[in-house]
C-alpha positions as CSV (number, residue, x, y, z in Angstrom):
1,X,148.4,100.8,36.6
2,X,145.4,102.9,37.4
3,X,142.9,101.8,35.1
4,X,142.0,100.1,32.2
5,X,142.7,102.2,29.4
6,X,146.7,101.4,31.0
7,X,146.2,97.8,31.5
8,X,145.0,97.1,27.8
9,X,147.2,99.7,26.1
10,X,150.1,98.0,28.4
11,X,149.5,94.6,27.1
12,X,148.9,95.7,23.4
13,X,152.7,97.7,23.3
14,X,154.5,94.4,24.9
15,X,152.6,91.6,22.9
16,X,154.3,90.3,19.9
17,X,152.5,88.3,17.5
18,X,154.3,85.4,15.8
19,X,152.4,85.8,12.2
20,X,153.5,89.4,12.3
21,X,157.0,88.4,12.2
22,X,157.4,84.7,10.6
23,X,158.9,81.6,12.3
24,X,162.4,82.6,12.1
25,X,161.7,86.5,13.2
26,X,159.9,84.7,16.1
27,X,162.5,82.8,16.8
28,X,164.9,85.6,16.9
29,X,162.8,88.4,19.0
30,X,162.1,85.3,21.5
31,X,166.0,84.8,22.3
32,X,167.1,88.4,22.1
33,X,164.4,90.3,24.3
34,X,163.5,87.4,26.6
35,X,159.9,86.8,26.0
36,X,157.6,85.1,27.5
37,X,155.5,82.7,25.5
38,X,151.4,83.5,26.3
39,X,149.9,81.0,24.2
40,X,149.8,79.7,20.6
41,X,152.0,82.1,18.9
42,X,151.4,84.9,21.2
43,X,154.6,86.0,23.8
44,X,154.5,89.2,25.6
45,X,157.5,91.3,27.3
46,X,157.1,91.0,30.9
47,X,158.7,93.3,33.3
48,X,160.0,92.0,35.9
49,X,158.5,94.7,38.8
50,X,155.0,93.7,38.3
51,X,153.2,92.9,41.1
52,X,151.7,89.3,40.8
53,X,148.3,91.1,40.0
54,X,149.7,93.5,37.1
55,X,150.9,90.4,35.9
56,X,148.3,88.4,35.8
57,X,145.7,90.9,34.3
58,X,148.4,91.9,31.6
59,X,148.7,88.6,30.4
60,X,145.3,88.3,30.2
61,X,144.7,91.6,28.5
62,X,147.5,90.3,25.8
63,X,145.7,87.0,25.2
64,X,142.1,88.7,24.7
65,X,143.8,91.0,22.8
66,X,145.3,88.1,20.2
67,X,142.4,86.0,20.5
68,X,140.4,88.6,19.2
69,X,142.8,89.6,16.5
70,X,140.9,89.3,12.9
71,X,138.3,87.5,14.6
72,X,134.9,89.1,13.2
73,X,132.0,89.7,15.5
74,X,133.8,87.9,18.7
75,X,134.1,89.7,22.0
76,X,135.8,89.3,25.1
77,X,132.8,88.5,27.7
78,X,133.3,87.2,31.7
79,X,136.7,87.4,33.0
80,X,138.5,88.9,29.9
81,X,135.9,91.4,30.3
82,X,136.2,92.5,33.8
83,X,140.2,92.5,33.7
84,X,139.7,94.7,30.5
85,X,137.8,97.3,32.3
86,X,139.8,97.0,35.1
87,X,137.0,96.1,37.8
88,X,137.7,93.5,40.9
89,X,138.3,89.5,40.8
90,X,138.2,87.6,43.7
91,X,140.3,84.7,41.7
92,X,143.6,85.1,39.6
93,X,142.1,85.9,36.2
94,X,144.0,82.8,34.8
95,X,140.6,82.2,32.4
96,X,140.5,84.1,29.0
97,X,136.5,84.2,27.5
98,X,135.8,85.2,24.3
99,X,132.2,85.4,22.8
100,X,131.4,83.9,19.7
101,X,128.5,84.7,17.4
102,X,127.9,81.2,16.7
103,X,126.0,78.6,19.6
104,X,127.2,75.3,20.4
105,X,129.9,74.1,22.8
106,X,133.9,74.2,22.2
107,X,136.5,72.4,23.8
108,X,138.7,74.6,26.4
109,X,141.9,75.6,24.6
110,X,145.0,74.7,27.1
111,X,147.3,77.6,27.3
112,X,150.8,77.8,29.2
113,X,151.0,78.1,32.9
114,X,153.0,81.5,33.2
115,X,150.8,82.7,36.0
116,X,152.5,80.5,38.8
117,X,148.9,79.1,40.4
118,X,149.9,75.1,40.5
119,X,145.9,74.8,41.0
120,X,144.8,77.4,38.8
121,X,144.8,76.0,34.9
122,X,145.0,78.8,32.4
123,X,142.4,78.2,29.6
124,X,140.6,79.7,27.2
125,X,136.8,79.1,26.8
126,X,134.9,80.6,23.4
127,X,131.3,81.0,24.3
128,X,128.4,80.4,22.0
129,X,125.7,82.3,23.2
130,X,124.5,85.8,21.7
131,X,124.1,89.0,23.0
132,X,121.9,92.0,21.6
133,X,123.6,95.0,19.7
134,X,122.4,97.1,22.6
135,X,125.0,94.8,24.9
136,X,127.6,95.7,22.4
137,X,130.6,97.8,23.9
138,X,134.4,98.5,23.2
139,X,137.1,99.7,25.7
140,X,140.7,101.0,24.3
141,X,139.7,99.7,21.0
142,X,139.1,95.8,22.1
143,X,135.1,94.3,21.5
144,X,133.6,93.5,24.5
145,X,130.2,93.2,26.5
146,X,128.7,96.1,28.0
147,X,128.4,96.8,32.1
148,X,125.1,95.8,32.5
149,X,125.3,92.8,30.5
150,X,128.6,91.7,32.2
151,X,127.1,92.0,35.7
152,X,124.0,89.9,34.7
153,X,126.5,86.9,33.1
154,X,128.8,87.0,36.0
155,X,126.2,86.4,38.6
156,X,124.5,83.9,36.2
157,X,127.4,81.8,35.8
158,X,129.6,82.0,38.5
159,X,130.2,80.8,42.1
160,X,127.8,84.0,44.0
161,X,131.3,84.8,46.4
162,X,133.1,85.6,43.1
163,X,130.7,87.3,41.1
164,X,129.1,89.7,44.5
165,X,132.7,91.0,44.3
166,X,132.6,91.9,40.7
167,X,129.3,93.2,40.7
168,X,129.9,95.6,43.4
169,X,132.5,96.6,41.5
170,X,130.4,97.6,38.5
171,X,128.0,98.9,40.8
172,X,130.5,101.1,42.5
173,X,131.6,102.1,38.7
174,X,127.8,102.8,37.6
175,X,126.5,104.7,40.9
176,X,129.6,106.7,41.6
177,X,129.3,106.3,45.0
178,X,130.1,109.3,47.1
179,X,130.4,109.7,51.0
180,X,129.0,113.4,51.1
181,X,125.8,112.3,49.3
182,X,124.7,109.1,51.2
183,X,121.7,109.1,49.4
184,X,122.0,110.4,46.5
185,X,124.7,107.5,45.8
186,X,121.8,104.7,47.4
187,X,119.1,106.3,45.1
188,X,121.7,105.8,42.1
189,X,122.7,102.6,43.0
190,X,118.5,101.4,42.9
191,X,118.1,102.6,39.5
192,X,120.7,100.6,38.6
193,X,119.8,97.4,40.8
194,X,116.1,98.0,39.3
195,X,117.4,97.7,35.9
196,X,119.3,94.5,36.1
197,X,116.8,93.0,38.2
198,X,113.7,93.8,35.5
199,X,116.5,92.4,32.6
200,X,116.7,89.2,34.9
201,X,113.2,89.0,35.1
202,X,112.3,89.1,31.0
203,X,114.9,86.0,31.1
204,X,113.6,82.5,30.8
205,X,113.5,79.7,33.1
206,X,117.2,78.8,33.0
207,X,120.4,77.3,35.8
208,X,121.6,80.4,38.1
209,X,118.8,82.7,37.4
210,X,117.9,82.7,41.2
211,X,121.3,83.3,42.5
212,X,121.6,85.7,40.1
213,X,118.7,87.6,41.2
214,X,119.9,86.9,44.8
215,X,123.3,88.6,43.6
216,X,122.1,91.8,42.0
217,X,119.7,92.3,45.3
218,X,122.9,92.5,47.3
219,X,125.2,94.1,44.8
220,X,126.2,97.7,47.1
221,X,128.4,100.2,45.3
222,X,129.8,100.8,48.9
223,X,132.1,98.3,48.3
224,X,135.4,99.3,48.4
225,X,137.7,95.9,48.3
226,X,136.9,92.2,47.2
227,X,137.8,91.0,50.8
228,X,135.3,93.6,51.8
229,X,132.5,91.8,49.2
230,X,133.3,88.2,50.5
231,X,133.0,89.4,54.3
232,X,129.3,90.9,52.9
233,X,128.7,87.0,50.8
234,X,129.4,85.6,53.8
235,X,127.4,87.5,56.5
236,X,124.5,87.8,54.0
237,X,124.5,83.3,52.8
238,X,124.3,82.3,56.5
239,X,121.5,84.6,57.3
240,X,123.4,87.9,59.3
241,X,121.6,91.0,58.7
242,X,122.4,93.4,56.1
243,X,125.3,95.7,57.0
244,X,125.5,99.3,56.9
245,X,129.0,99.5,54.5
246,X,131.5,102.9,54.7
247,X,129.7,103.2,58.5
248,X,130.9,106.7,59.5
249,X,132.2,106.7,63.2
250,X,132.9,109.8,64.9
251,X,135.8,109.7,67.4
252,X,135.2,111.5,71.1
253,X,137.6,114.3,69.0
254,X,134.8,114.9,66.8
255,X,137.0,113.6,64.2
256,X,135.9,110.6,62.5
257,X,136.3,107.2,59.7
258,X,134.3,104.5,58.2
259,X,134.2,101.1,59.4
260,X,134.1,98.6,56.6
261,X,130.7,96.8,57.8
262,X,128.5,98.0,60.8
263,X,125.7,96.0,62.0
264,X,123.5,98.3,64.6
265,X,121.7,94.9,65.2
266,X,124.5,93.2,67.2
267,X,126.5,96.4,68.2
268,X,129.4,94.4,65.9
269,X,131.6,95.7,63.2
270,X,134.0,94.2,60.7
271,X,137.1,95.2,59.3
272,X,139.0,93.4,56.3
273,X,142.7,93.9,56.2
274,X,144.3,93.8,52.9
275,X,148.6,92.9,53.0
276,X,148.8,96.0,51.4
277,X,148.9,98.8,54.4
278,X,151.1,97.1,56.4
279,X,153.9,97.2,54.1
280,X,156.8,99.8,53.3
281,X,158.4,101.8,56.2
282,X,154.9,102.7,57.5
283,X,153.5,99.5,58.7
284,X,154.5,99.7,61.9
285,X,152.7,103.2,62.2
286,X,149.7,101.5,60.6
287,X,149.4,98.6,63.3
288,X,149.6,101.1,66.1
289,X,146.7,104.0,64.9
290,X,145.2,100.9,64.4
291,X,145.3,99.8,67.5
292,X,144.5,102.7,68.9
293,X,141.3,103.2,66.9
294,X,140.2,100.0,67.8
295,X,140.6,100.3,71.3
296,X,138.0,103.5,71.0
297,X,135.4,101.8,69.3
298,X,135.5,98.6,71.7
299,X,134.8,101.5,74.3
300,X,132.2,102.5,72.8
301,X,130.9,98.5,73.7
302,X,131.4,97.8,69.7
303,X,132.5,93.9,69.0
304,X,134.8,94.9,65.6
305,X,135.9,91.6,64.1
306,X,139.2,91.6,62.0
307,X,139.6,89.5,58.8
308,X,142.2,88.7,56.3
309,X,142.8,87.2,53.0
310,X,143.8,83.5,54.5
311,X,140.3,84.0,56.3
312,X,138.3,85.1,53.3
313,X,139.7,82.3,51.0
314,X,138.4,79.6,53.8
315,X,134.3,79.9,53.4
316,X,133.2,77.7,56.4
317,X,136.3,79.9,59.0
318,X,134.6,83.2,57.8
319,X,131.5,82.3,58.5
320,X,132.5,81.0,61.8
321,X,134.3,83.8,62.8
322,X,131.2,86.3,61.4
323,X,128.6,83.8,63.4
324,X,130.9,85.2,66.6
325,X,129.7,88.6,66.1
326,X,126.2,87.9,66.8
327,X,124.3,87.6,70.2
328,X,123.1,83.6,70.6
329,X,119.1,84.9,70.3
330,X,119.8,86.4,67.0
331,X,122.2,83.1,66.0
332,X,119.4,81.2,66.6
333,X,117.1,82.6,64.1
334,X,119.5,82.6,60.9
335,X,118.1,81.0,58.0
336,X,120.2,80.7,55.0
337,X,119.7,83.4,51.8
338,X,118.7,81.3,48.8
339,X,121.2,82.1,46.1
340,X,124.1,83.4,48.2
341,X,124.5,80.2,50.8
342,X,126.7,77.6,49.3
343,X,127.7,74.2,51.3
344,X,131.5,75.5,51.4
345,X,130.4,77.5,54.4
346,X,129.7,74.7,56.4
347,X,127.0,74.6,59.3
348,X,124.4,78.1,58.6
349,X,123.6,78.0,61.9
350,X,125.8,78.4,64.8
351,X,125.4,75.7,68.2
């Protein structure tokens, strides 16, 4: 799946509606093709050769999409709106938000655990809060929130970890960011930083308007994984410099690649290895030019840090192993970025 038109038109072919087919056509279609039961009177035809990922956001696509169904003036908003357009999650996207025209708060709806996360419940939330016209989009036919509105909810209401990585995603999506035009790409990437941050700034007083702020000042459409955006949370919360993301290094070949994150501060880099490279025939190539590559930059007297999922998803052992890149004089200066530090990292400041 390469995008979102797939995703949604993917979950819309293989979702099967019971009112469209009574109880004993349900019944029927259920036994004969196998399917898998989504929620109330919703099952969907999974294939069995998604990865956990395609599975997850196709089920979630299909239970928007029903939710939605005949449902005047409601939108999907938050998670169903980022796995519509196809942009990053940190989390499995096990939550399906839908955006109601009318205020007031509504129970959670309980809705079967097909996703396989024991300590992940799968609910749907309706919100009742409004949105202006001008917020208003629709992607492959399904009612939704714009981008700029989606990144100023996400970093409003959710943990700042999660919603950096989704808003460098829609910063990456709005700024088309493109290595042979550094600046052109940064100069992009203001405008649209300048714009959320002025629509945060018309809001009123109101919980998670300053770590939202804090999150749009660090959104970077250089981005180019979540694990990438949780090593820049991290470094950022507990008071590291910023990093220079995508930092070109040029090999004594005159050949060169990007490091992830550079900081020219502490002569450190960091790299985030995703599971994904190292499988297939391949991976064993993969570990060695790696290995390789790594021995040139330490040559260079760079300290490159490696990190990995496992890392990532324990706040307080990524931020101890990003403290490690710095000298003990800087160390000893961090302060803690209000909005972006959360007590899950543990001690800001190293010993």
């Amino acid at each position: 799946m390469d995008g979102p038109m797939e995703i949604v038109a993917t979950a819309r072919e293989r979702l099967v509606l019971a009112r469209d087919h009574g109880c004993a056509g349900t019944r029927e279609v259920v036994r004969s093709e196998g399917l898998t039961r989504i929620g109330r009177g919703m099952y969907l035809r999974v294939e069995s050769t998604w990865e956990p990922w395609e599975r997850a956001r196709v089920v979630n696509a299909a239970r928007t999409i029903a939710a939605l169904d005949g449902r005047e003036g409601e939108r999907a908003c938050l998670v169903s709106a980022v796995v519509l357009r196809d942009l990053p999650l940190w989390q499995v996207p096990a939550t399906v938000d839908v955006l109601v025209p009318r205020p007031g708060w509504r129970l959670p709806v309980q809705l079967p655990a097909v996703l396989g996360g024991e300590d992940t419940p799968e609910v749907m939330h309706r919100h009742g809060y409004t949105v202006p016209e001008s917020d208003h989009d629709v992607v492959d036919g399904v009612p939704t929130v714009g981008l700029h509105r989606l990144a100023l909810d996400v970093a409003l209401q959710w943990h700042p970890r999660d919603a950096l990585v989704t808003v460098d995603g829609i910063m990456a999506r709005l700024a088309a960011p493109d290595r042979g035009d550094r600046e052109g790409t940064d100069r992009r990437a203001a405008g649209v930083r300048a714009d959320m941050s002025a629509r945060l700034a018309a809001m009123p007083r109101r919980p998670g308007l300053g770590k939202a702020k804090a999150v749009i000042a660090a959104a970077s459409p250089w981005s180019e994984s979540p694990g990438e955006s949780v090593t820049r949370w991290a470094a950022l919360a507990i008071g590291m410099a910023e990093p220079v993301c995508q930092y070109r290094f040029t090999r004594s070949n005159g050949r060169f690649f990007y490091l992830d994150q550079f900081w020219d501060e502490y002569g450190s880099g960091a790299e985030f290895d995703g599971l994904v490279k190292y499988k297939g025939d391949q991976g064993s190539h993969v570990v060695v030019a790696e290995k390789k590559r790594d021995d040139e930059i330490r040559r260079t007297g760079i300290n490159l840090l490696h990190l990995d999922t496992p890392t990532a998803n324990r706040p307080a052992l990524l931020a101890a192993a990003l403290r490690g890149l710095m000298p003990r004089s800087a160390a000893a200066k961090m302060r803690p970025r209000a909005g972006l530090w959360t007590p899950d990292l543990g001690p800001w400041r190293s010993e």
